[in-house]
Backbone as CSV, one residue per row, in Angstrom:
resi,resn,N_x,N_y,N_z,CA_x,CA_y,CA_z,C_x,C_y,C_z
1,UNK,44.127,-19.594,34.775,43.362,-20.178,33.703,41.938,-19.617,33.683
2,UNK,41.311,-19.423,35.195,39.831,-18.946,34.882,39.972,-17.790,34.671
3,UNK,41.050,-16.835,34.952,40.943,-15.204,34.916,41.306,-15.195,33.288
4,UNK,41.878,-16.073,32.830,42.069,-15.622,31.649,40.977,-15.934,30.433
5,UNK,40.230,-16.877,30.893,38.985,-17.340,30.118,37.945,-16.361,30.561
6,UNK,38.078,-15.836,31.846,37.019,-14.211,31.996,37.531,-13.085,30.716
7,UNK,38.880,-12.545,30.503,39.244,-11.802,30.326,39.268,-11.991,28.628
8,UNK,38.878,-13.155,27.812,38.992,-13.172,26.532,37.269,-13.541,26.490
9,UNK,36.425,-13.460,27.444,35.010,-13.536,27.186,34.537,-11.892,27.245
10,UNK,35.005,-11.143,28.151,35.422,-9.906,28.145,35.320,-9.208,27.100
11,UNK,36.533,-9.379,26.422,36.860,-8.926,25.411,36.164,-8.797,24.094
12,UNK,35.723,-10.340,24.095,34.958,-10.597,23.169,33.336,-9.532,23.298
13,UNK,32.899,-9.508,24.443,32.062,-8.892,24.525,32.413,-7.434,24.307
14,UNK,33.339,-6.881,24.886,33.686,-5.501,24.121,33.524,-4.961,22.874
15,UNK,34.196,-6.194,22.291,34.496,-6.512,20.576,32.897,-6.226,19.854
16,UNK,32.026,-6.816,20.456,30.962,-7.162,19.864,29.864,-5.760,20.384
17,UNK,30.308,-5.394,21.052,29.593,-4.337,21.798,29.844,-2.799,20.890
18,UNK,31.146,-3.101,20.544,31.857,-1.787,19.730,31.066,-2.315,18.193
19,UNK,31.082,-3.123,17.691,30.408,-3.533,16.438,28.710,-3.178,16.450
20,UNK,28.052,-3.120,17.160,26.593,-3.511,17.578,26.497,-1.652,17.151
21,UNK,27.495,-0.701,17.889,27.419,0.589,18.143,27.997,1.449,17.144
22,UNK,29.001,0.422,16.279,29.155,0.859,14.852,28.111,0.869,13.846
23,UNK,27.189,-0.210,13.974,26.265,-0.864,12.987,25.257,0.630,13.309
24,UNK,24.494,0.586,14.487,23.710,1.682,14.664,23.855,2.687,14.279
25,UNK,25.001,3.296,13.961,25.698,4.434,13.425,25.880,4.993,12.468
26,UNK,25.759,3.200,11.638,26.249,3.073,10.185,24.196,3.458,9.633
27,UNK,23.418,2.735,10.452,22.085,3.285,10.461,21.285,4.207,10.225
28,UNK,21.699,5.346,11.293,20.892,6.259,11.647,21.708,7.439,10.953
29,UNK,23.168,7.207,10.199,23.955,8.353,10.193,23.420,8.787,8.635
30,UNK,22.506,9.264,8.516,22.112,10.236,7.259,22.607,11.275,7.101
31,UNK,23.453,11.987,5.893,23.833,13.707,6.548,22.870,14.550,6.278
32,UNK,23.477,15.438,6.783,22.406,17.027,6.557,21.855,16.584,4.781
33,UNK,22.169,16.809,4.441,21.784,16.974,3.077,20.928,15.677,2.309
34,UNK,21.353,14.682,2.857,20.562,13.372,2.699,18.970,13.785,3.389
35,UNK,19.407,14.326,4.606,17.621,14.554,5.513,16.926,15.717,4.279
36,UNK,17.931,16.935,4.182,17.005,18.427,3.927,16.276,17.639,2.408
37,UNK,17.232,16.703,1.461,16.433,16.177,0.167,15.393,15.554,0.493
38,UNK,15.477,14.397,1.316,13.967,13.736,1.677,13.126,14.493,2.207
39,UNK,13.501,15.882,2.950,12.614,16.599,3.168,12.050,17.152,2.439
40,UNK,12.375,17.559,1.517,12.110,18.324,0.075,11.231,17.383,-1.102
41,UNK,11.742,16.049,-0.466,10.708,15.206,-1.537,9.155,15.006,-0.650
42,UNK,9.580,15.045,0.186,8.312,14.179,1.201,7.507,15.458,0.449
43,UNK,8.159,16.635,0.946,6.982,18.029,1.013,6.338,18.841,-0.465
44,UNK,6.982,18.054,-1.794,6.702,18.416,-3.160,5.511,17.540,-3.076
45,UNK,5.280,16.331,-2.778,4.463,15.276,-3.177,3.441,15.172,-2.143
46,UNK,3.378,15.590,-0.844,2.235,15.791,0.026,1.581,17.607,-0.729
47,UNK,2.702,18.370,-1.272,1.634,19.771,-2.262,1.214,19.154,-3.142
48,UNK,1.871,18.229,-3.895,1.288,17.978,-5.331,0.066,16.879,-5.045
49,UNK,-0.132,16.397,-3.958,-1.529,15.295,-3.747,-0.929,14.053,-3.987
50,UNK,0.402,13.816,-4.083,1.170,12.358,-4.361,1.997,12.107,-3.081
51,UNK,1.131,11.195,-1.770,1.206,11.295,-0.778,1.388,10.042,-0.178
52,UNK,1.460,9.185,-1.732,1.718,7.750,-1.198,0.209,7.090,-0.717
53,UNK,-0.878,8.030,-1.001,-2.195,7.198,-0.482,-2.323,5.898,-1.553
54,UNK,-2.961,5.219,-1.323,-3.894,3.926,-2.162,-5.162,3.731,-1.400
55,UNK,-5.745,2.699,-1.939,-7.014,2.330,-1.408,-7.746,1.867,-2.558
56,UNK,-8.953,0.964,-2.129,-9.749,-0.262,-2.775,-10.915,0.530,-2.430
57,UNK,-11.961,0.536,-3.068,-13.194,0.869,-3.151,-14.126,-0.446,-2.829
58,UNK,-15.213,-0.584,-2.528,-15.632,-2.042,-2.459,-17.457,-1.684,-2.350
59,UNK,-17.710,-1.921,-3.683,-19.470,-1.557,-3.227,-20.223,-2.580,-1.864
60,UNK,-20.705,-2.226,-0.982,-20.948,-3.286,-0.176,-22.776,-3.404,-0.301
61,UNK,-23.275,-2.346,-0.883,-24.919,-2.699,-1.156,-26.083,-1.459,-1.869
62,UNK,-26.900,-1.718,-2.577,-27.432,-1.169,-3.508,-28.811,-0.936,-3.316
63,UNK,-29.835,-0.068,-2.940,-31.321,-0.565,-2.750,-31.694,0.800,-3.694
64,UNK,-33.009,1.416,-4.231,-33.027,1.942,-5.321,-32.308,3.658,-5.085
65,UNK,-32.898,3.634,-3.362,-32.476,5.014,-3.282,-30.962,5.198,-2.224
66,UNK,-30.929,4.277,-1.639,-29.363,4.281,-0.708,-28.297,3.322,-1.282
67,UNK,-27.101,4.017,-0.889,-26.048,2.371,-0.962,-24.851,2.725,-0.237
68,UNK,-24.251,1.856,0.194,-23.180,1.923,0.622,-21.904,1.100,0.305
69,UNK,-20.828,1.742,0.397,-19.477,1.203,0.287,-18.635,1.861,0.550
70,UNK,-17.419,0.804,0.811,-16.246,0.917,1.815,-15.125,1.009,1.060
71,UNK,-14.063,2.237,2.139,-13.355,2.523,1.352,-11.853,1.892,2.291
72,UNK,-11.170,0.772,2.203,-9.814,0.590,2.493,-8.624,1.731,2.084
73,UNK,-8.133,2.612,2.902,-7.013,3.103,2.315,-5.734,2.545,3.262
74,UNK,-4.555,3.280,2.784,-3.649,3.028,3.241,-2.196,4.170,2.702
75,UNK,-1.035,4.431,3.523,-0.209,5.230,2.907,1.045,4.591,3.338
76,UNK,1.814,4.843,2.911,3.245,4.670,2.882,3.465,4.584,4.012
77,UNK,3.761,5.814,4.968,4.057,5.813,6.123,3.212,6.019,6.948
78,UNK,2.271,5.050,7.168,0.958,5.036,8.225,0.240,3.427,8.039
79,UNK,-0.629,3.284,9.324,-1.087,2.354,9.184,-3.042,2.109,8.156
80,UNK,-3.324,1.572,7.639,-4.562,1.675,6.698,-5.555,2.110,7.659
81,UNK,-6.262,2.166,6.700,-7.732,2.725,7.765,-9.394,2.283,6.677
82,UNK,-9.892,2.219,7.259,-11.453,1.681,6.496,-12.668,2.807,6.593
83,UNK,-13.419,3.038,5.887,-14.162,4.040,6.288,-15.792,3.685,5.194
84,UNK,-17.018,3.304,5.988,-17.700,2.738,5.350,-18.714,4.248,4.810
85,UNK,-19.104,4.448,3.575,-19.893,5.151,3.684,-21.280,4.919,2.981
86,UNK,-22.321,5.878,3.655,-23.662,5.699,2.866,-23.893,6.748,2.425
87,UNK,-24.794,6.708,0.771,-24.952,7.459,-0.091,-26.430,7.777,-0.045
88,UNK,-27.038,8.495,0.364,-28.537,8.714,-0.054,-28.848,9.793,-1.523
89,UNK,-29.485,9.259,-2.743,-29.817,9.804,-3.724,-30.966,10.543,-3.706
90,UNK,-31.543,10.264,-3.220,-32.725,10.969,-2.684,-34.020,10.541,-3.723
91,UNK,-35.045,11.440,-3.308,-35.989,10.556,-3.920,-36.087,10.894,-5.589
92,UNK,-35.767,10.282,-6.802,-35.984,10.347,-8.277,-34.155,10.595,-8.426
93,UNK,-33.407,10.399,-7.506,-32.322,10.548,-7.638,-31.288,9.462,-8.257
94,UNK,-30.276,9.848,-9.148,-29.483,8.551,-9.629,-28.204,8.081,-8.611
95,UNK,-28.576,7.108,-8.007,-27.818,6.452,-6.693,-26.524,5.864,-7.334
96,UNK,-26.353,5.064,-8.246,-24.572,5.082,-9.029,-24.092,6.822,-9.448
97,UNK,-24.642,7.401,-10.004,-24.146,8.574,-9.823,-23.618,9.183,-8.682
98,UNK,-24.231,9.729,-7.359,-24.248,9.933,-6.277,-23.103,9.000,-5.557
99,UNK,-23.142,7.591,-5.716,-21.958,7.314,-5.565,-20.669,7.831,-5.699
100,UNK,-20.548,7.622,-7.158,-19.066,7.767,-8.053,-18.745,9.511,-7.604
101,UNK,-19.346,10.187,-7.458,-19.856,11.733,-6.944,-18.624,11.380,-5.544
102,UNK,-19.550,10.443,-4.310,-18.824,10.532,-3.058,-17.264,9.619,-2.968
103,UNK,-17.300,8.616,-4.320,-15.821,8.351,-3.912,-14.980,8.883,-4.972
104,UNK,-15.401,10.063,-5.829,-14.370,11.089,-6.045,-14.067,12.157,-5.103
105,UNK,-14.823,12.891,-4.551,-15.083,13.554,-3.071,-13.635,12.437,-2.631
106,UNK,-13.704,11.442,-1.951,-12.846,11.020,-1.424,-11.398,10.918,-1.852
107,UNK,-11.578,10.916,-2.952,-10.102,10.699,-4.085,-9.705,12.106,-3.838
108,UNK,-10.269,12.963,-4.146,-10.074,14.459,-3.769,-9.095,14.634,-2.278
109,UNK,-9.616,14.175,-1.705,-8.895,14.377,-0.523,-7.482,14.104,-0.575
110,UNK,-7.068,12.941,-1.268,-6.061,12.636,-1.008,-4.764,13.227,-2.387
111,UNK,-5.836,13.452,-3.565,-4.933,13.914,-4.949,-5.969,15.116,-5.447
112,UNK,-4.808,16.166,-5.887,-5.675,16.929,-6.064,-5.308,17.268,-8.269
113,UNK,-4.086,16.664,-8.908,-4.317,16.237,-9.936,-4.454,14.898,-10.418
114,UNK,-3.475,14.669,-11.447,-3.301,13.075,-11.684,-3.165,12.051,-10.685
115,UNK,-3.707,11.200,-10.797,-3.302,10.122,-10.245,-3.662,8.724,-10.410
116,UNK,-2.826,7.650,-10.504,-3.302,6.399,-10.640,-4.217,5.132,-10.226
117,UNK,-4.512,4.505,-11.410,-6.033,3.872,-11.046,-5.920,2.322,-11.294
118,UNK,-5.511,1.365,-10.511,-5.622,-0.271,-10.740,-6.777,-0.460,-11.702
119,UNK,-6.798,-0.275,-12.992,-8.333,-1.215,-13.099,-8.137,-2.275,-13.326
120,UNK,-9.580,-2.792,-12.328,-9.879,-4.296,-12.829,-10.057,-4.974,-14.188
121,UNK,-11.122,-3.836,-14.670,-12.000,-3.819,-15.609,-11.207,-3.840,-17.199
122,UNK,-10.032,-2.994,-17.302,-8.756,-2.778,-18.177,-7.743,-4.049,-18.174
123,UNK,-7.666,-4.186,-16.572,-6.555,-5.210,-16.442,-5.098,-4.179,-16.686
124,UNK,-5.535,-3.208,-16.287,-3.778,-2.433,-16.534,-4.108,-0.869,-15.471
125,UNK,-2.594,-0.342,-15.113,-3.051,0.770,-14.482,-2.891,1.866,-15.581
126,UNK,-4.076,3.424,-15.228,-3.978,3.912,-15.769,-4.167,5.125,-15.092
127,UNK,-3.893,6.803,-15.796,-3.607,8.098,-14.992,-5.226,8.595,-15.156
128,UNK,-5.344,8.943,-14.449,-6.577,10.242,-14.221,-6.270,11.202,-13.566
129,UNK,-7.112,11.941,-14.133,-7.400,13.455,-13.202,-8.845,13.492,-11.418
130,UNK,-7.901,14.500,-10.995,-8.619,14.756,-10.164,-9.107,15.690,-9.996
131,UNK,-8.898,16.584,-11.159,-8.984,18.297,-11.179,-11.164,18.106,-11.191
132,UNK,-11.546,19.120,-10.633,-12.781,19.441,-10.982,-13.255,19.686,-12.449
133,UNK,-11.947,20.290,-13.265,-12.836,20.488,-14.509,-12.550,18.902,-15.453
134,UNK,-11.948,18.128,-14.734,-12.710,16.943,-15.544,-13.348,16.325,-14.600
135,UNK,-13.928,16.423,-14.437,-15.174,15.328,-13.033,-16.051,14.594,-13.998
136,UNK,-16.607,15.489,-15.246,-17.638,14.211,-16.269,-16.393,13.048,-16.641
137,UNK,-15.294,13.462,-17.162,-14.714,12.461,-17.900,-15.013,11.109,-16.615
138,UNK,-14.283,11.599,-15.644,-13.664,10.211,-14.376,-14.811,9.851,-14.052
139,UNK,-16.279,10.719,-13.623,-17.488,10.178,-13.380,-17.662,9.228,-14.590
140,UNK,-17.736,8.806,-15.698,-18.162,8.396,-16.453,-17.095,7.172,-16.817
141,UNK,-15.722,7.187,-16.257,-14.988,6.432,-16.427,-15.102,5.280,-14.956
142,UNK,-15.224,5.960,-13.725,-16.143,4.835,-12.808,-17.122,4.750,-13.014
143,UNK,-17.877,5.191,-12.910,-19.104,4.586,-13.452,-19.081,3.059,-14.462
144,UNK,-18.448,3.304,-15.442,-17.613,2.016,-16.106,-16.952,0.866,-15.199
145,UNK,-16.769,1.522,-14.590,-15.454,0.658,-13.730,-16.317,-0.249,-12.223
146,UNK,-17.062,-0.440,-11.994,-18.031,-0.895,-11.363,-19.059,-1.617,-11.509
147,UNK,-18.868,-3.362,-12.015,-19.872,-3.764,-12.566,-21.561,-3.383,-11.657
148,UNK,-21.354,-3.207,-10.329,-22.655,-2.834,-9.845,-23.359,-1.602,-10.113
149,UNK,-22.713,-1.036,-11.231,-23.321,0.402,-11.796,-23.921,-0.413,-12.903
150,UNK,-25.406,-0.169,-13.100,-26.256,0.456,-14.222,-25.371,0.385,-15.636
151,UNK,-25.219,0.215,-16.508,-24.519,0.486,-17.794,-25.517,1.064,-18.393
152,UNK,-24.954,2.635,-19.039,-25.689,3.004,-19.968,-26.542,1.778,-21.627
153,UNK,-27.943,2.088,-21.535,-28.309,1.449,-22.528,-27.523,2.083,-24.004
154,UNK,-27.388,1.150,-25.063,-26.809,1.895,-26.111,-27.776,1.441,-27.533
């Protein structure tokens, strides 16, 4: 009676052991061709600057000639990161300009055409460029996008 209540606890554990090692299998078993495509996607979209970055901008302070603010990013497959920076305009210099200047610089890094923009300010997302030859348009479109910027008088 006890050898046989060993031998169907046994079993059971076999049972469950062979399932546990199926499941893992059923997991990790991608084929060749499943990997070489995700490889092929990962590596179009880290050339094209669509890398899965995001990130929040956050003005954290304004005085006539310095300011600073922080930039939260984050990517798909990584953990976020924060990076505070300060802007010096220098002296007769325009310090919201100089800004919007260093967190395109930063956008740069991560896209090097289009790419998408949460606005607050819209209430909807929308595409921009990251190319250099539009830098007035997007300068002028953050600049907007930042109630702690200056608004042009009209």
């Amino acid at each position: 009676m006890i050898k046989a209540a060993r031998d169907r606890r046994q079993q059971a554990e076999d049972n469950a052991a062979a399932e546990n090692r199926a499941a893992e299998q059923g997991q990790r078993g991608l084929s060749p061709q499943q990997i070489a495509e995700a490889n092929v996607k990962r590596s179009m979209q880290q050339a094209s600057g669509q890398d899965g970055t995001s990130g929040v901008f956050q003005i954290v302070s304004k005085s006539v000639r310095v300011g600073t603010f922080t930039f939260r990013g984050w990517k798909v497959n990584s953990n976020g990161w924060k990076q505070t920076i300060e802007v010096d305009a220098g002296v007769g210099g325009n310090l919201d300009l100089a800004m919007v200047r260093k967190m395109i610089e930063i956008i740069r890094t991560h896209y090097k055409g289009d790419f998408r923009w949460e606005s607050n300010r819209l209430r909807r997302v929308v595409n921009l460029s990251a190319r250099v030859e539009d830098s007035a348009e997007l300068e002028a479109f953050m600049l907007e996008e930042f109630p702690e910027f200056a608004k042009p008088k009209r």
